[in-house]
C-alpha positions in Angstrom: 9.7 12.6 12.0 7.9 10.5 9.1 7.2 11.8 5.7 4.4 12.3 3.8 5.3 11.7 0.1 3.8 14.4 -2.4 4.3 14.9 -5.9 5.7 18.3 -4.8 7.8 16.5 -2.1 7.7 14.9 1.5 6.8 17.6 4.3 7.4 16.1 7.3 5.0 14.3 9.4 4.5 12.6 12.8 4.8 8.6 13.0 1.8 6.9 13.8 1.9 3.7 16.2 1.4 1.0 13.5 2.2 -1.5 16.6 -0.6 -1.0 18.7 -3.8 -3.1 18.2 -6.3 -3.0 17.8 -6.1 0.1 15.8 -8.6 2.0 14.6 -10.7 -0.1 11.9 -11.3 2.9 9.3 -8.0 4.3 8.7 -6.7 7.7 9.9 -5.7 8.9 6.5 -9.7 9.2 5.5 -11.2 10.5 8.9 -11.0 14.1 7.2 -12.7 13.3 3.9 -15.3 11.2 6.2 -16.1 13.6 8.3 -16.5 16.5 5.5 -18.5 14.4 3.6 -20.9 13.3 6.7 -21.1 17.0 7.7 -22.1 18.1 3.7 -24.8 15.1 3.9 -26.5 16.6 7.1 -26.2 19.9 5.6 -27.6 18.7 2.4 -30.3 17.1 4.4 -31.0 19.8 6.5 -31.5 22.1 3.3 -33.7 19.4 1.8 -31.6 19.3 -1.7 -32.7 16.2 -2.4 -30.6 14.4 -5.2 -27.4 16.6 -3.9 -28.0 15.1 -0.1 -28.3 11.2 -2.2 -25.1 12.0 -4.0 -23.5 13.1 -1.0 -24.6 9.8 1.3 -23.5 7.8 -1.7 -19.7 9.3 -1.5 -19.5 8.7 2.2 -20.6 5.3 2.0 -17.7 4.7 -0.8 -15.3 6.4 1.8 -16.1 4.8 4.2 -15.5 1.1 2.8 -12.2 2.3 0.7 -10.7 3.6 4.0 -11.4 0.6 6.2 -8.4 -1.2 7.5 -9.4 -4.1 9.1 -6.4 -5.4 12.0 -5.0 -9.2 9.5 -3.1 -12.0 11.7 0.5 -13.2 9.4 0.8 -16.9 9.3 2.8 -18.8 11.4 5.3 -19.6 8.7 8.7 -17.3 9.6 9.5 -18.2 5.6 6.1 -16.7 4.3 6.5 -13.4 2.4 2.6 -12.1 2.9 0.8 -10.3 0.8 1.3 -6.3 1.1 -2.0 -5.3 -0.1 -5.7 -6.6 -1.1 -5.7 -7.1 -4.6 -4.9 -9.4 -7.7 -1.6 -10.3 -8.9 -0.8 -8.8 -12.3 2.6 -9.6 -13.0 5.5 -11.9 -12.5 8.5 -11.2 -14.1 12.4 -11.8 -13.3 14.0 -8.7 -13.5 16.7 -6.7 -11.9 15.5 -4.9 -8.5 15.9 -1.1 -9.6 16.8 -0.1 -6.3 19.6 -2.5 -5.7 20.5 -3.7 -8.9 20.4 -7.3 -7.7 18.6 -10.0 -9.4 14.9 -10.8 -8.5 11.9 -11.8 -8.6 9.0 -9.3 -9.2 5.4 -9.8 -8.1 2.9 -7.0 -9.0 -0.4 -6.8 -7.1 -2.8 -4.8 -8.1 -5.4 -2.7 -6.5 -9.2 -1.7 -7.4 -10.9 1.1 -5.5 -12.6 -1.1 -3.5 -9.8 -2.8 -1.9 -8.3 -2.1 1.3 -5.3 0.5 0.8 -2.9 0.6 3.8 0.4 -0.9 2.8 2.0 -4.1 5.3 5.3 -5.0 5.4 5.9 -8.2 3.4 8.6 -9.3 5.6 10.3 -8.4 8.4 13.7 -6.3 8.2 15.4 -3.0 8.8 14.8 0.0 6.6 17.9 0.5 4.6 16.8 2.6 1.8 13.5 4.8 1.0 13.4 6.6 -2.4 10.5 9.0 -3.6 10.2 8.9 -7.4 7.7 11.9 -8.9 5.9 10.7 -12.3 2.7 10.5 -14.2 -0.6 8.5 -13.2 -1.4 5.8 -16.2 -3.4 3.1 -15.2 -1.7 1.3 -12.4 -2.2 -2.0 -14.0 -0.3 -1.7 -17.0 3.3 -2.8 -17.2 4.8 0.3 -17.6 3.5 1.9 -14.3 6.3 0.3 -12.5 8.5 3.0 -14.5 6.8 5.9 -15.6 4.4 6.5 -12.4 5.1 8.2 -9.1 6.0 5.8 -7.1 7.8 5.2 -3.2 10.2 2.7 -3.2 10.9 1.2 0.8 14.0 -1.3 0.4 14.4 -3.8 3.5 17.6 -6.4 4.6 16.0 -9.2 6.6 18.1 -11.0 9.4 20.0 -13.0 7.1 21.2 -10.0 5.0 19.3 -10.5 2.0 17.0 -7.6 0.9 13.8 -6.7 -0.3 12.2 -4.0 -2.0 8.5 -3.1 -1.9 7.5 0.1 -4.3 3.7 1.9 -3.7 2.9 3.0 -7.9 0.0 5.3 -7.8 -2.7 4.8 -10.4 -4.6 6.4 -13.0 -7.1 8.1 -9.8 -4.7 7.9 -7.0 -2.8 10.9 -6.3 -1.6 11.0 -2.6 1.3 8.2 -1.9 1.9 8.2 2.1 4.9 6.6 3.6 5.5 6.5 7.6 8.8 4.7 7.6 12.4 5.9 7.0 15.8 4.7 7.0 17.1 2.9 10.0 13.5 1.4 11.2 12.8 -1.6 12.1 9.5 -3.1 10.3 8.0 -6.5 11.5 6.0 -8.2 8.9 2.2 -7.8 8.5 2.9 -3.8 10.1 1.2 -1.1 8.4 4.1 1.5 6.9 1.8 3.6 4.0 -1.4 3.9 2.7 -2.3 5.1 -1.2 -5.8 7.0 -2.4 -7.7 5.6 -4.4 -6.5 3.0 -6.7 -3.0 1.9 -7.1 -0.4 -1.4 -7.0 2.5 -2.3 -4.8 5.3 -4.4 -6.4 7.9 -6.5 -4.5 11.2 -7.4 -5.4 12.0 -10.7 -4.0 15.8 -12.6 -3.8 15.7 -14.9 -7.3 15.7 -18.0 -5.0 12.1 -17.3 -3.4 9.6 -19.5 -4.0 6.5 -17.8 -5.9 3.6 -19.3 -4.7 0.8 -16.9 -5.8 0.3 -16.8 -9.7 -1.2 -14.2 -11.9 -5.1 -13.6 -11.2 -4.8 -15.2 -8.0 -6.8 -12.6 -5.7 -4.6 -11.5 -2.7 -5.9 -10.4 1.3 -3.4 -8.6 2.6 -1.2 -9.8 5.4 -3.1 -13.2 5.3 -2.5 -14.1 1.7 1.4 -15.6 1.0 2.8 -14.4 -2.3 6.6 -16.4 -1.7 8.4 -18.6 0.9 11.8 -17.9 0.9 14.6 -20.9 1.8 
């Protein structure tokens, strides 16, 4: 069992098969809001309510691109640490990781509402830690968000022991952070673990010693884009 991570906790839900492709190019976390907004369009239609059945063609369309989830290829490199998300770096920073304690490097991407917003696995490793953190919903790409907004925190030890921590921060309009990964799994990287409505960032907490190679501004493609190489 997998959980679903709510501001009023994580019910329990049913892992999907992130292994399997190709999977399903809009992702399964929207098919419900696409197919209530397709039916209200034909029903608007049908009824002839003119600038109601525009508004509600409009929405779908939106839906429709912010839930796509197209399958990415990881490079070849076994030392890349990809990109998690689509977005644009906002910050790095060293800093301590808050979930180990450890020193690291922080790299902040950040994440409009028309990026693609299913969450990867920057590297490969076993789940050794998950932590849910309720809190507010300021704009995701201000410093503080890292601290003050909910947030799921997924920490990782790769093969040679060292670990990783990636955090989904919900933003000023997201409110639903999804998680499908627990303790004791085994994530490859590039696989799909969570997804976040509507506008959010993802930070990863890298050993000190990695090697940034992405710099603030630089636009990111999740999977595809590298962000570190670690020695």
């Amino acid at each position: 069992m997998k959980r679903r991570l709510t501001p009023k906790g994580p019910p329990p839900e049913v892992k999907l098969n992130n292994r399997v492709y190709p999977h399903p190019i809009i992702a399964r976390e929207g098919w419900t809001i696409l197919a209530v907004a397709f039916l209200a369009f034909l029903v608007s239609w049908w009824l002839d309510l003119g600038v109601i059945t525009f508004l509600f063609f409009v929405f779908f369309v939106f839906a429709l691109q912010f839930f796509r989830d197209p399958a990415r290829e990881a490079p070849e490199d076994p030392k890349a640490v990809v990109s998690p998300v689509d977005g644009r770096i906002c910050k790095v920073e060293k800093c301590p990781n808050p979930e180990t304690g450890e020193d690291s490097v922080k790299v902040s991407i950040f994440m409009n509402v028309f990026s693609v917003h299913s969450q990867k696995a920057p590297v490969s490793g076993v789940v050794e830690k998950v932590t849910y953190t309720p809190g507010l919903f300021v704009n995701a790409d201000l410093d503080k968000a890292s601290t003050e907004n909910e947030r799921n925190a997924v920490t990782v030890r790769m093969e040679d022991g060292r670990r990783v921590t990636f955090i989904q921060v919900a933003g000023l309009v997201a409110r639903r952070i999804i998680c499908y990964t627990s303790i004791g799994d085994e994530l490859k990287r590039g696989e799909r673990y969570g997804f976040i409505r509507f506008g959010s960032r993802v930070d990863v907490y890298l050993p000190p010693d990695a090697e940034i190679v992405a710099g603030i501004g630089d636009k990111m493609t999740g999977v595809m884009s590298v962000i570190a190489r670690l020695p």
